[in-house]
N, C-alpha and C positions, 0 to 999 in steps of 0.2 A: 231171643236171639234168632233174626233169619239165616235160613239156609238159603243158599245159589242152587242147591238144587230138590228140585219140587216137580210132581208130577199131577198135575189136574186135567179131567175128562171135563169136558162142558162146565167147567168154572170152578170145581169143586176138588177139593181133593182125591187122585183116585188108590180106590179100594186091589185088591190083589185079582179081587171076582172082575173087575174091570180089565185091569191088564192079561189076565188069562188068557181071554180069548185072542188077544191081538197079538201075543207070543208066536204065533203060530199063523200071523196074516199077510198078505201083501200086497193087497189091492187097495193103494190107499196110495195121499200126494202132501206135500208139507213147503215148508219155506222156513228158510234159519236164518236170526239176524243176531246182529251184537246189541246188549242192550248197555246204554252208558248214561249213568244219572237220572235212571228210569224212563227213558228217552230212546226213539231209534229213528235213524236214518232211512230214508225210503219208505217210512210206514205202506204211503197208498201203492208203493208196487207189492211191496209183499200182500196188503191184503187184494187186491187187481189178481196177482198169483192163484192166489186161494180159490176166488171167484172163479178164474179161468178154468183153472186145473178140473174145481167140482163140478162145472158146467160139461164138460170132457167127458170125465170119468163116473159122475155121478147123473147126468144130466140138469142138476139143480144147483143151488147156492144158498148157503147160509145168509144171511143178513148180514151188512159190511158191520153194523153197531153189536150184533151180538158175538163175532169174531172179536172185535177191539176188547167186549168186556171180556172175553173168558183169557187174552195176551195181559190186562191192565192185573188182573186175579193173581194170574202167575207173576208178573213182576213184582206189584205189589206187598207178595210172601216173600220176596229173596232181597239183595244186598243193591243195591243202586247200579252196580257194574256184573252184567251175567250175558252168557251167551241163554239164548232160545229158540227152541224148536218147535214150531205148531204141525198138528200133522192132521190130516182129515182125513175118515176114513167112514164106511157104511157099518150098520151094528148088524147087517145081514151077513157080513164078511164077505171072501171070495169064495167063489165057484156056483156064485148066487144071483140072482137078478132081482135086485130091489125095485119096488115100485115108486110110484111117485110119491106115495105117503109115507116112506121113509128117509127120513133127515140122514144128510150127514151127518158125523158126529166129530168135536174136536177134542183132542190129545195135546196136552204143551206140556212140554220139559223145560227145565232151567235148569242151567250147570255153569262152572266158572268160564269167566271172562277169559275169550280166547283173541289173538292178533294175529295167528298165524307161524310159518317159518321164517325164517329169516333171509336163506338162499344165500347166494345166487343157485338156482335149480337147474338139475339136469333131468331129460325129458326123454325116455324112449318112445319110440312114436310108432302105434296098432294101428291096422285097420281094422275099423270098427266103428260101427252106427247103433246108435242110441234109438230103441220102440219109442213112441211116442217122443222124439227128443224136447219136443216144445214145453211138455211139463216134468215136472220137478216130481218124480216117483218113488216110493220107495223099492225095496227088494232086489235094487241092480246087483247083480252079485261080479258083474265084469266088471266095476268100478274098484272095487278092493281086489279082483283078482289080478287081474294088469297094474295095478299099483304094486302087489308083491312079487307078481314077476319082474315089474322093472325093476323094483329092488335089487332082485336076486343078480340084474345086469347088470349092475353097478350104476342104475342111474337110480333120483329121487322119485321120482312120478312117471307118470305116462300122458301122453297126450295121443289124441285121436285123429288118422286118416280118413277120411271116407273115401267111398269108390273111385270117385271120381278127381284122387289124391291129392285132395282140399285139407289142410288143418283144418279141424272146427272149435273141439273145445278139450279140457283136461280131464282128467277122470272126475275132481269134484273141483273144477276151474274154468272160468272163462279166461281164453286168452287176448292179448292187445300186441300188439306190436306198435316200431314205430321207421317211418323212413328218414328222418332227421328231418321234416319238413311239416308232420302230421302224423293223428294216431291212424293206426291202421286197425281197423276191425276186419275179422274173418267170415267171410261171405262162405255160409253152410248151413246145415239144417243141423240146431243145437237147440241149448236151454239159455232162453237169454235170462242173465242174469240179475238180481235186484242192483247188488253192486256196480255191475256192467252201466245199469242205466241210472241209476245216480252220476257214475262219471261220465257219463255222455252229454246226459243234460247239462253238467257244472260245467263240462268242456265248453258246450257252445254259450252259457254264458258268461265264460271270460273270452271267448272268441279264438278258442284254438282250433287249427284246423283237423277235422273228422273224415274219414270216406270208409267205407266199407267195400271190400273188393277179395277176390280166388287169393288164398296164399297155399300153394304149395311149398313142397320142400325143396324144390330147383330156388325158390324165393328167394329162401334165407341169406343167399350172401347178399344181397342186393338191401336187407334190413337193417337198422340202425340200432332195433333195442327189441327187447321181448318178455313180456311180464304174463305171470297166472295172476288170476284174480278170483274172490270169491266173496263169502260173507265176510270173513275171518277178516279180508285185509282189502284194501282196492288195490293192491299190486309188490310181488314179491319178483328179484330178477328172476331172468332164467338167461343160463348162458349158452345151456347148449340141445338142442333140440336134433333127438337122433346124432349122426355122425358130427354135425355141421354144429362149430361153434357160433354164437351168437354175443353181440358189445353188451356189455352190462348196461350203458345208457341211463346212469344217476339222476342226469338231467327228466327225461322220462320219465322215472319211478316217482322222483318228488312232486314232478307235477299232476302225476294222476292220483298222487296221497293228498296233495293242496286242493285238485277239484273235488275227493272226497268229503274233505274236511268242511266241505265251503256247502253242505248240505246241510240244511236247518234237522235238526233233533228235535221230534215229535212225541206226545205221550197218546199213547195207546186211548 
């Protein structure tokens, strides 16, 4: 009987001697996808991700083929339907400076099949800029902390201001908006997302229209629709973003689950 959830270092089952050390790490970058029928959507952005992120932070890169084997490992052991997490990380750990003859190392977990909320969401809105926002890091501790303070507001989540009073992105969401004419993407310095560009691309090949542009909070009356997105789901509502409610826009939502859906499923 497979388990959804499994834990393997470079292909293999990992040992407790293994996890130990990384208990206690956080100089390390990952990507989370939904796996469905042993299959994922996006594959080449998540592994692009991987690439990118270790070139950054590691200066090097794994080999795209031996990333795929050690994701095919972990799917392989679990149920046709599981979310998973790969994460890269140096075996020098932090507060160290590897050389060039040290490999990244990969980390995958598997656990059940996730889709997300349901919503429609309400959004307290921080200012607040993301280190490195371009990669996908671990040990953000402002991501869950502004989550549970918004809680404590009475909204669902939070979303991010930056200085120059741009929405950019969610605590663990890219946002979309929409003007009733087009999607709108938020012009800022974030993490673009895998999900983000699977529906981007499926956009432009059913031929809807795209632009990227400043959305401020003065914006939102002037918007039609406004969704988070993420691995979990390509688009959950949100109605109301800080004070200023926001149209739930059905129409919107379906269509960015129809461009998701309309991305071929890949095996690792």
């Amino acid at each position: 009987m497979t388990s959804s959830s499994v834990v393997h270092r470079n292909g293999l089952a990992a040992t407790a001697d293994d996890l130990a050390p990384l208990a206690f790490a956080g100089y390390a970058h990952f990507t989370a996808m939904q796996v469905r029928g042993g299959r994922v959507r996006g594959l080449d952005l998540h592994l692009e991700r991987l690439r990118s992120a270790s070139v950054e932070l590691f200066g090097q890169a794994l080999p795209g083929d031996r990333v795929r084997s050690h994701l095919r490992a972990a799917i392989d052991a679990g149920p046709a339907d599981l979310s998973l997490m790969a994460t890269v990380y140096s075996p020098t750990g932090e507060f160290a400076v590897a050389g060039a003859d040290v490999e990244p190392e990969v980390l995958v977990r598997t656990g059940p099949a996730a889709s997300g909320p349901q919503g429609p969401l309400a959004l307290a809105t921080v200012e607040y800029e993301r280190v490195l926002p371009a990669v996908k890091h671990v040990g953000e501790v402002a991501k869950t902390y502004f989550l549970r303070q918004a809680v404590k507001q009475g909204f669902d989540d939070a979303a991010f201001v930056d200085r120059r009073g741009r929405l950019s992105e969610g605590t663990i969401w890219n946002l979309a908006f929409c003007d009733g004419a087009a999607v709108v993407w938020p012009e800022a310095e974030m993490l673009g997302g895998t999900t983000m560009g699977i529906v981007r691309r499926q956009l432009d090949r059913l031929g809807v229209p795209q632009r990227v542009q400043e959305v401020t909070l003065d914006d939102l009356p002037a918007l039609a629709g406004a969704v988070v997105m993420n691995s979990w789901t390509p688009g959950v509502a949100v109605h109301r973003i800080g004070p200023t409610p926001v149209p739930e826009a059905p129409s919107f939502l379906a269509l960015l689950h129809r461009a998701y859906e309309a991305e071929p499923l890949t095996s690792p």
